[in-house]
C-alpha positions in Angstrom: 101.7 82.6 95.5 105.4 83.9 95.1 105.7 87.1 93.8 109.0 85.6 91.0 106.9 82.7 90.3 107.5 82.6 86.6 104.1 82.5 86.0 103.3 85.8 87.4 105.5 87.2 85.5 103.8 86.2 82.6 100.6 86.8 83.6 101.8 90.3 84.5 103.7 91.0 80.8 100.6 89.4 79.2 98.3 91.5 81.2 99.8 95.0 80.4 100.5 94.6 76.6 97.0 93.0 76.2 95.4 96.0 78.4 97.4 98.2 75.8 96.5 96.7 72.5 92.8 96.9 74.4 93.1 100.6 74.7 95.0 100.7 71.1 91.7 99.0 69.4 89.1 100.5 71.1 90.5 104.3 70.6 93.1 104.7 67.8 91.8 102.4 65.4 91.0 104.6 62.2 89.1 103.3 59.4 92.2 103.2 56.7 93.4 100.6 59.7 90.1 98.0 59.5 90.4 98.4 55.8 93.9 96.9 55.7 92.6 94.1 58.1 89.7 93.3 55.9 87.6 94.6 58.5 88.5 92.4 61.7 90.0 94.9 64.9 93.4 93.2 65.0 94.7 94.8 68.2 91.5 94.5 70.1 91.1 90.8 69.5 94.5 90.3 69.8 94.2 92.2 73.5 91.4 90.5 74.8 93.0 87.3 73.6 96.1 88.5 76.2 94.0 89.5 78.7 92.3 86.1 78.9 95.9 84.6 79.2 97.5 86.4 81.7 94.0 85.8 83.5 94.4 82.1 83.1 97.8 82.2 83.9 97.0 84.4 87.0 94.7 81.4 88.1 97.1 79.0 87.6 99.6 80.5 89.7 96.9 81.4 92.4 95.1 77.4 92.5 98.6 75.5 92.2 101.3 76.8 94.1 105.2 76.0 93.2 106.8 74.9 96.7 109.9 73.6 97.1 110.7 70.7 99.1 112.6 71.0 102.6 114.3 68.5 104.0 112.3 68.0 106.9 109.9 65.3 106.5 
């Protein structure tokens, strides 16, 4: 796995927001917030959604490596 493989990147960006809105959701949610939601945790769905992504794009990177070919046969 390269470390500027695109997709590690966006595993990596996806990772840290979701980790955040995680954190966000779970601690700083107040009630007045749910209300306006109609009751649904929008930012700790939303951060376990990301989380699950970066993991999948993690995996992806990790099970199918991006080579590039050299000229040697």
């Amino acid at each position: 796995m390269r470390l500027f493989d695109l997709r590690v990147i966006i595993a990596f960006l996806f990772g840290l927001y979701g980790v955040v809105l995680v954190v966000v959701g779970l601690g700083f949610t107040s009630e007045d917030d749910l209300r306006k939601a109609e009751g649904v945790n929008i930012n700790l769905w939303a951060g376990i959604a990301m989380v699950v992504l970066a993991a999948v794009f993690a995996a992806w990177a990790t099970l199918r490596p991006q080579f590039a070919k050299t000229g040697k046969g």
